[in-house]
C-alpha positions in Angstrom: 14.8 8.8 0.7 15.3 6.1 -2.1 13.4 3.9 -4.0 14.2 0.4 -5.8 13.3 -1.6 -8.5 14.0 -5.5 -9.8 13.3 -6.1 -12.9 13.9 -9.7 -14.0 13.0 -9.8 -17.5 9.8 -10.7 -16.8 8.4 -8.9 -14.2 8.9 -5.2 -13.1 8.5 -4.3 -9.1 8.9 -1.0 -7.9 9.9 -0.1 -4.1 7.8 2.9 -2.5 8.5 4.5 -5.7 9.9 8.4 -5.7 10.6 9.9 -8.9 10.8 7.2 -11.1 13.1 7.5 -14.5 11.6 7.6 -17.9 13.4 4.8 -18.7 12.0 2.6 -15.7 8.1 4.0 -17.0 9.0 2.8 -20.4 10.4 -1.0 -19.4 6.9 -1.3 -17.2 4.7 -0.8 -20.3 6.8 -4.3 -21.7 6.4 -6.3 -18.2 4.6 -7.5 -15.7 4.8 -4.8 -13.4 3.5 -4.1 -9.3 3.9 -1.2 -6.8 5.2 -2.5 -3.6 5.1 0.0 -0.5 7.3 -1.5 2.6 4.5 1.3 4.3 1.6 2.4 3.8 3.2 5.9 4.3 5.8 5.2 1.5 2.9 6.4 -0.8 5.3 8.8 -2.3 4.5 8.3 -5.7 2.5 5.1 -6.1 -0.9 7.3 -7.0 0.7 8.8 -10.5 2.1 5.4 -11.2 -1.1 3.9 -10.6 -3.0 6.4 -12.6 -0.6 6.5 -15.5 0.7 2.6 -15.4 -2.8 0.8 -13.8 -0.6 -1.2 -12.2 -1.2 -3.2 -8.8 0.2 -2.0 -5.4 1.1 -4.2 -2.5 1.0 -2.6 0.8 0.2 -2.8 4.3 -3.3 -1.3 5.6 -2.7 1.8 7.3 -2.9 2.5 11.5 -6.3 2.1 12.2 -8.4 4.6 14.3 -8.5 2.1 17.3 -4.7 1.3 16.9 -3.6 5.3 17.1 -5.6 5.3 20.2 -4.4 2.8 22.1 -0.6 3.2 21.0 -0.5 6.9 21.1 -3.1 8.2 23.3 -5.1 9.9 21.8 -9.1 10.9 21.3 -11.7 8.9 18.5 -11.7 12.3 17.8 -8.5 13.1 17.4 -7.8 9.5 15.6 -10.3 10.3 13.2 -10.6 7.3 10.5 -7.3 6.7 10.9 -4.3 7.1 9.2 -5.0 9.0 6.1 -1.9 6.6 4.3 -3.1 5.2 0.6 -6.7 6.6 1.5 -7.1 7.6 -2.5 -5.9 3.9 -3.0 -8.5 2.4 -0.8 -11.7 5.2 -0.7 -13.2 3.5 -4.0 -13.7 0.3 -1.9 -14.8 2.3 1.3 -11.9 0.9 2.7 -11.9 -3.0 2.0 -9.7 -4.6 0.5 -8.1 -8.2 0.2 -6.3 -8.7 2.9 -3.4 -11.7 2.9 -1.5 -12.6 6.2 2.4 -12.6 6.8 4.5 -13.3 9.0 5.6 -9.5 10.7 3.6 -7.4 13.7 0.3 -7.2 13.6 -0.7 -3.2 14.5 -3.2 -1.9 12.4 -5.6 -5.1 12.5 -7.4 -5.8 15.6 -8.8 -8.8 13.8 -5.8 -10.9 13.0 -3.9 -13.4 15.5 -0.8 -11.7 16.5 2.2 -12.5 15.0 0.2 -11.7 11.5 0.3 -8.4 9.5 -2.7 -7.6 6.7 -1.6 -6.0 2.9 -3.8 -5.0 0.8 -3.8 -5.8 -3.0 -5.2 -3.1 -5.3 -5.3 -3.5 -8.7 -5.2 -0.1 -10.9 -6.7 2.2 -8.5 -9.7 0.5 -7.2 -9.5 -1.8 -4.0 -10.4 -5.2 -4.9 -12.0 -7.5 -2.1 -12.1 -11.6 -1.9 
C-alpha cells in the first residue's frame, strides 16, 4: 500500500492517504489542502484527516446496491445499501452528494450516460449537494 502527496506551494493534495507524517499534517494547516481517493475503498485514513484537518475529499461514489447485483450476482438482500466505502463521509447527507462527471467507466451510477463516472465532493465531513 502507499499513499502520495503534491504540494505545490500553494495547495496540499493528499492520495488515499495512509499514515500520513507529522510533517505533511503540519504543511496542510499553511495550504490549501484536499483528500483525493482514486477509490472509494481507498478510505484508509481520509476520516481522521477529515475530522482533524476539515479538509475536502474527492472520490468516487461507492458500488451501488443495484450495481453489486447485476455485476456479481447477488441478492437486494445480500447487496444491502451498497458498498459500505466512505459511508461515514456520505451518511450526514443520507447519501447525496454533488456529483461531477469524468471521463472513466461508469459502474456505480445507473443514471449517468456511459462513458461517465460520478465523484463526490465533501467538504469537512458533511456531504454537500448542488
Amino acid at each position: 500500500m502507499s499513499s502520495y502527496a503534491i504540494d505545490d506551494g500553494e495547495r496540499l493534495l493528499l492520495f488515499d492517504p495512509l499514515g500520513v507524517p507529522s510533517e505533511l499534517i503540519d504543511l496542510a494547516a499553511g495550504r490549501e489542502t484536499a483528500i483525493v481517493l482514486t477509490a472509494p475503498w481507498h478510505e484508509r485514513d481520509a476520516e481522521s484527516l477529515v475530522e482533524r484537518l476539515g479538509v475536502p475529499v474527492y472520490t468516487p461514489l461507492p458500488d451501488s446496491a443495484q450495481y453489486l447485483m447485476d455485476t456479481y450476482g447477488i441478492t437486494a438482500e445480500q447487496a444491502g445499501d451498497g458498498s459500505p466505502d466512505v459511508v461515514w463521509l456520505l451518511r450526514e447527507n443520507k447519501g447525496e452528494a454533488r456529483r461531477t462527471h469524468q471521463a472513466t467507466g461508469c459502474r456505480s451510477a445507473p443514471t449517468c450516460s456511459p462513458g461517465t463516472s460520478r465523484t463526490t465532493r465533501c467538504s469537512g465531513s458533511r456531504a454537500s449537494t448542488p
